[in-house]
ZAVO-717198 format. One line per 2 residues: number of its first residue (from 0); their letters; for each residue x, y negated, z of N, C-alpha, C, O, CB. Coordinates in pm, whole numbers, plus 50000, padded with zeros to 5 digits. Glycine has a CB too. Layout:
NUM = A = X Y Z X Y Z X Y Z X Y Z X Y Z ~ ...
This chain:
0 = XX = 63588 39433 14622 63557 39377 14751 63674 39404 14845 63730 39513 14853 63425 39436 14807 ~ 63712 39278 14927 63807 39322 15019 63735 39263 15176 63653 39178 15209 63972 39254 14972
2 = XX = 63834 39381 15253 63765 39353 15415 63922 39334 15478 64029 39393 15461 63649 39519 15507 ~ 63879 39225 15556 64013 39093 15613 64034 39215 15727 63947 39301 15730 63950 38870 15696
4 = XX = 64145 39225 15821 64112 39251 15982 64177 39117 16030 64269 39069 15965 64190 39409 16063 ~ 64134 39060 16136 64175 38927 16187 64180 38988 16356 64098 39046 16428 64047 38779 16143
6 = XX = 64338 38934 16376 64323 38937 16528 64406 38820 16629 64510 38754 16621 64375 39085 16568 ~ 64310 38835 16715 64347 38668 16794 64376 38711 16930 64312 38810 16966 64200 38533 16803
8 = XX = 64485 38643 17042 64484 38666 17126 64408 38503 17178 64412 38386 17140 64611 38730 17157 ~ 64349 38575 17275 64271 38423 17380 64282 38463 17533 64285 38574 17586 64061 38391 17348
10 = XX = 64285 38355 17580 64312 38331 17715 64139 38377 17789 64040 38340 17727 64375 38144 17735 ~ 64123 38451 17911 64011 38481 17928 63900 38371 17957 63779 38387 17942 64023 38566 18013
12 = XX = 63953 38279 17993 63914 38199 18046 63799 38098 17933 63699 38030 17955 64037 38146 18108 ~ 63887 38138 17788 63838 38062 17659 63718 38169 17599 63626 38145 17520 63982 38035 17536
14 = XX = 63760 38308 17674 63675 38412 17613 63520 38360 17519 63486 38343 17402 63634 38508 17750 ~ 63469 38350 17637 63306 38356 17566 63295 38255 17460 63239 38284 17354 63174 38318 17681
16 = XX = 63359 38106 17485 63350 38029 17384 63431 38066 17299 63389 38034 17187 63360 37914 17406 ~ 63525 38115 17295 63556 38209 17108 63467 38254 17090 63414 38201 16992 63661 38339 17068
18 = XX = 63402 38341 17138 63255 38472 17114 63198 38365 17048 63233 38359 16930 63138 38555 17273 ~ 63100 38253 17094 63037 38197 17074 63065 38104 16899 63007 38109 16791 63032 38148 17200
20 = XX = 63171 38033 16948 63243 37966 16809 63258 38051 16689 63220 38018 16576 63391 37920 16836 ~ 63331 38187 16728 63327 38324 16617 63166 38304 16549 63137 38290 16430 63345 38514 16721
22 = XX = 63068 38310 16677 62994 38348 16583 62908 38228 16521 62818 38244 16437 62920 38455 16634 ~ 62936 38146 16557 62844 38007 16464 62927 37979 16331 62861 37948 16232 62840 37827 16567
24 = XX = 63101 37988 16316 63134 38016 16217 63132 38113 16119 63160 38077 16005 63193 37999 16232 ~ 63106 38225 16140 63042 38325 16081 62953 38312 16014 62965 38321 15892 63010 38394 16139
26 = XX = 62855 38291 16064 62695 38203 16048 62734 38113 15925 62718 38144 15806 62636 38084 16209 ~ 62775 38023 15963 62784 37915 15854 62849 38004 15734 62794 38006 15623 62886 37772 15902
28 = XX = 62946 38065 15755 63046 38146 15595 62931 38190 15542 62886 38153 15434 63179 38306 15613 ~ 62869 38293 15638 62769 38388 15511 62649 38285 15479 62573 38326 15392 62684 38567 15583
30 = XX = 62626 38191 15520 62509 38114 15494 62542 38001 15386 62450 37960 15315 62457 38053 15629 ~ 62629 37966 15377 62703 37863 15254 62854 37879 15188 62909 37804 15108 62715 37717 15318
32 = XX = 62906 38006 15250 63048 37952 15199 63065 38107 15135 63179 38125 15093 63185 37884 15339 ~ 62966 38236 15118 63011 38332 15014 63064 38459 15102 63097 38568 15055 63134 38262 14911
34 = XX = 63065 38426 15222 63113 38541 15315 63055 38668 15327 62933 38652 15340 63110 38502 15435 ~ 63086 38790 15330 63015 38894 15323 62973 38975 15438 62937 39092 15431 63071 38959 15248
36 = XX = 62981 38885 15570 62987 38910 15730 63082 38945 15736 63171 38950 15650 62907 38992 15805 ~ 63079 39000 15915 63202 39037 16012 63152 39102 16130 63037 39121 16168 63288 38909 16062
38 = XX = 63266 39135 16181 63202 39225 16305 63294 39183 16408 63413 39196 16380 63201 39403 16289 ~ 63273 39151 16484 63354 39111 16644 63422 39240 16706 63367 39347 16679 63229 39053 16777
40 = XX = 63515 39242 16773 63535 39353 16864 63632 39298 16979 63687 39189 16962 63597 39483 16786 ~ 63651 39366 17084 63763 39367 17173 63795 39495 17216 63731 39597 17244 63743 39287 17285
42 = XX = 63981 39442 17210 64064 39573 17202 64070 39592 17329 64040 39523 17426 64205 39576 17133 ~ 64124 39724 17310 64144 39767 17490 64256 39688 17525 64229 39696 17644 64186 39948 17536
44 = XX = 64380 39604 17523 64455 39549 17552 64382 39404 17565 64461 39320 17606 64558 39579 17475 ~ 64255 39355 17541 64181 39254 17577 64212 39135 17434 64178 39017 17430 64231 39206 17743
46 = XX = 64275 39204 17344 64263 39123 17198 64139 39114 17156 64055 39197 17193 64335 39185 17081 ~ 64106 39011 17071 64001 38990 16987 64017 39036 16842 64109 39000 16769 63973 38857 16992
48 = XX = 63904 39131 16800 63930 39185 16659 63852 39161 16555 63757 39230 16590 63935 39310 16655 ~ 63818 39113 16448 63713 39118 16355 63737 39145 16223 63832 39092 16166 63652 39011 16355
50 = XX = 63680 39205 16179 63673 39296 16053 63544 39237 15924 63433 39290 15926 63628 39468 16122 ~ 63569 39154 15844 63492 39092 15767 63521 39099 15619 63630 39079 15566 63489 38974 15812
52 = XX = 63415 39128 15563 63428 39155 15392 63457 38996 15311 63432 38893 15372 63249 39232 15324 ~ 63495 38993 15208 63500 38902 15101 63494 38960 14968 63515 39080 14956 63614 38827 15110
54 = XX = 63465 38884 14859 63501 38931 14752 63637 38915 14702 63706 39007 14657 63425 38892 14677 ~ 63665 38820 14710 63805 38800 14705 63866 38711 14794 63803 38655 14884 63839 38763 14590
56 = XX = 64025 38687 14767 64138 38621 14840 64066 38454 14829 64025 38373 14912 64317 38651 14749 ~ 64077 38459 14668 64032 38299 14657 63869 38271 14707 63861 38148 14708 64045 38247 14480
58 = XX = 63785 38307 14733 63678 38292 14761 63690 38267 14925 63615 38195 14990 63601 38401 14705 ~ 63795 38338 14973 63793 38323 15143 63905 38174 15140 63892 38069 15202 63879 38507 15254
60 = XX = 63974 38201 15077 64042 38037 15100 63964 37907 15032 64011 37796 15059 64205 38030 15023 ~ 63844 37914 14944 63787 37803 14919 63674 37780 15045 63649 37668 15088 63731 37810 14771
62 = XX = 63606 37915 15101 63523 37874 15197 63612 37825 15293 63576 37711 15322 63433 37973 15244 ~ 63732 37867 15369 63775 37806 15442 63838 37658 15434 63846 37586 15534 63832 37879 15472
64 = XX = 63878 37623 15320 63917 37502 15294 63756 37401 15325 63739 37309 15405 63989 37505 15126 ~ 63658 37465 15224 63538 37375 15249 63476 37338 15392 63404 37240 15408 63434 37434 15177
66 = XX = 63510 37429 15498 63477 37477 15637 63595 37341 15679 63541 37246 15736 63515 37681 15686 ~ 63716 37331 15660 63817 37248 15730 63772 37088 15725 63778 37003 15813 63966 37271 15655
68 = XX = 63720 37081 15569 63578 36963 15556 63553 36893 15630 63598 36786 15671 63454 36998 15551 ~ 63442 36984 15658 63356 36943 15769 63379 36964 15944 63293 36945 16030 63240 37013 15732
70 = XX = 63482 36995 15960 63517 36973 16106 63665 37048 16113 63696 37145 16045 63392 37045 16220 ~ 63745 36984 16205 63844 37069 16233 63866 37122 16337 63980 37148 16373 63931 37031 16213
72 = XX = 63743 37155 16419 63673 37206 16588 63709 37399 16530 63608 37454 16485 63407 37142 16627 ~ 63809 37467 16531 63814 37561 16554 63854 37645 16681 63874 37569 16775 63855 37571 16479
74 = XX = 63866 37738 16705 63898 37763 16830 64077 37760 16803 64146 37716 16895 63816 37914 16889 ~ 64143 37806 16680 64251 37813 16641 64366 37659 16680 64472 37632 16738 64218 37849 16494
76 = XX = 64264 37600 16610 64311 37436 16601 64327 37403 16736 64434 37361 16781 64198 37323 16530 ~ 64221 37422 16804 64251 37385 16957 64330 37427 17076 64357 37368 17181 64163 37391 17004
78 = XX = 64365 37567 17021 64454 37621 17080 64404 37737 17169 64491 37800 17229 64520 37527 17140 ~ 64291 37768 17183 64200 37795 17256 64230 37989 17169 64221 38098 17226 64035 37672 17237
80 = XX = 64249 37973 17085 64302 38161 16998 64436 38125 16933 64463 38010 16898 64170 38240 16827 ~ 64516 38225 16918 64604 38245 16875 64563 38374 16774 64494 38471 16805 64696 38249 16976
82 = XX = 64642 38339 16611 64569 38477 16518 64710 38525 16549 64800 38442 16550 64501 38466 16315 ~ 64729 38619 16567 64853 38740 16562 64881 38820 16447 64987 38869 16409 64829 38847 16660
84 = XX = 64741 38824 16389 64749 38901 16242 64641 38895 16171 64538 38866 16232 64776 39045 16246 ~ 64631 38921 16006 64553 38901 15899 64626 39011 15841 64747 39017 15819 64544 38757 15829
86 = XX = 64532 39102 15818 64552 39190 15683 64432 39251 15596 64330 39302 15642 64631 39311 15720 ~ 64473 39230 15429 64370 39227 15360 64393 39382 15308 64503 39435 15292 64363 39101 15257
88 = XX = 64259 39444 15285 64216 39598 15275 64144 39592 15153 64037 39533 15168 64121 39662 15400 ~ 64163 39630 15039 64048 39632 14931 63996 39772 14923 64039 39882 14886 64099 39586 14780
90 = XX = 63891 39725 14971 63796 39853 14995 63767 39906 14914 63687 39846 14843 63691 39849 15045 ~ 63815 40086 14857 63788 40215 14801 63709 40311 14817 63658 40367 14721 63860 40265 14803
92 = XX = 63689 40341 14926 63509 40384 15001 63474 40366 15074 63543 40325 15168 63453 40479 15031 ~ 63329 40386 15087 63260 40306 15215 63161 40341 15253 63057 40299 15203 63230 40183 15206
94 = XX = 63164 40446 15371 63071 40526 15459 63025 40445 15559 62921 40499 15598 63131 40647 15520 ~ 63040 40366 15609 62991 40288 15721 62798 40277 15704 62724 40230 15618 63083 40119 15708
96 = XX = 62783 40325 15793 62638 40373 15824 62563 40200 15858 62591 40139 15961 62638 40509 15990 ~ 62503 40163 15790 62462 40030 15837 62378 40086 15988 62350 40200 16024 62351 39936 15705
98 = XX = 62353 39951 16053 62357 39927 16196 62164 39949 16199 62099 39955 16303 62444 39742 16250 ~ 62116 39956 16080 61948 40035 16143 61904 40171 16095 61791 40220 16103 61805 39943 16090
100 = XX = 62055 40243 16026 62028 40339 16011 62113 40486 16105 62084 40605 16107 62032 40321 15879 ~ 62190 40432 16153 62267 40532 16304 62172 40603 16362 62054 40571 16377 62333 40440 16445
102 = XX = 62223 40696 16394 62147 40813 16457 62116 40735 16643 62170 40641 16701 62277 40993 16448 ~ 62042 40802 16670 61959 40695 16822 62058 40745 16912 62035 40703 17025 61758 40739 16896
104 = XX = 62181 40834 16903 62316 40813 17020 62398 40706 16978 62503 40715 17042 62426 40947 17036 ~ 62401 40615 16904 62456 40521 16898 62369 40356 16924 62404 40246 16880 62514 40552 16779
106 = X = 62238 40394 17019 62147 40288 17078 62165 40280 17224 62100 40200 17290 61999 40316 17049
């Protein structure tokens, strides 16, 4: 299993509709295209960060090819994000506490 980090710079102004677009494409990956989720973040320098599993390289470039398909409305395409960086991590261990089992200081 590998986990992508993806980071985009956006104009604030485009903010929420990246948020928004991030996450309906998301949606669609893990729902038809094999994706293993993602997680949104923003950096303290006001970058956009997301951190998302795959099984593999080719599995993330066929969902994305199949995704280009059906629309070419990305926030990328439009200009609306800029990616600054992609780097792939093949994950060796993995403590990450899923999100309903955190201790109640992290609610």
């Amino acid at each position: 299993m590998f986990a992508v980090i993806y980071r985009w710079r956006v104009e604030e102004k485009d903010a929420e509709e990246f948020r928004r677009r991030w996450h309906d494409i998301t949606v669609e990956i893990m729902a038809h295209h094999g994706g293993g989720g993602s997680r949104l973040h923003r950096a303290e320098n006001g970058d956009w960060v997301a951190y998302a599993r795959w099984p593999s390289k080719d599995h993330r470039d066929r969902a994305f090819a199949e995704l280009s398909k059906k629309t070419t409305a990305t926030p990328q395409r439009e200009g609306m994000a800029v990616l600054i960086e992609e780097s792939w991590l093949r994950i060796t261990d993995d403590l990450l506490i899923p999100e309903a089992d955190l201790p109640s200081a992290f609610r």
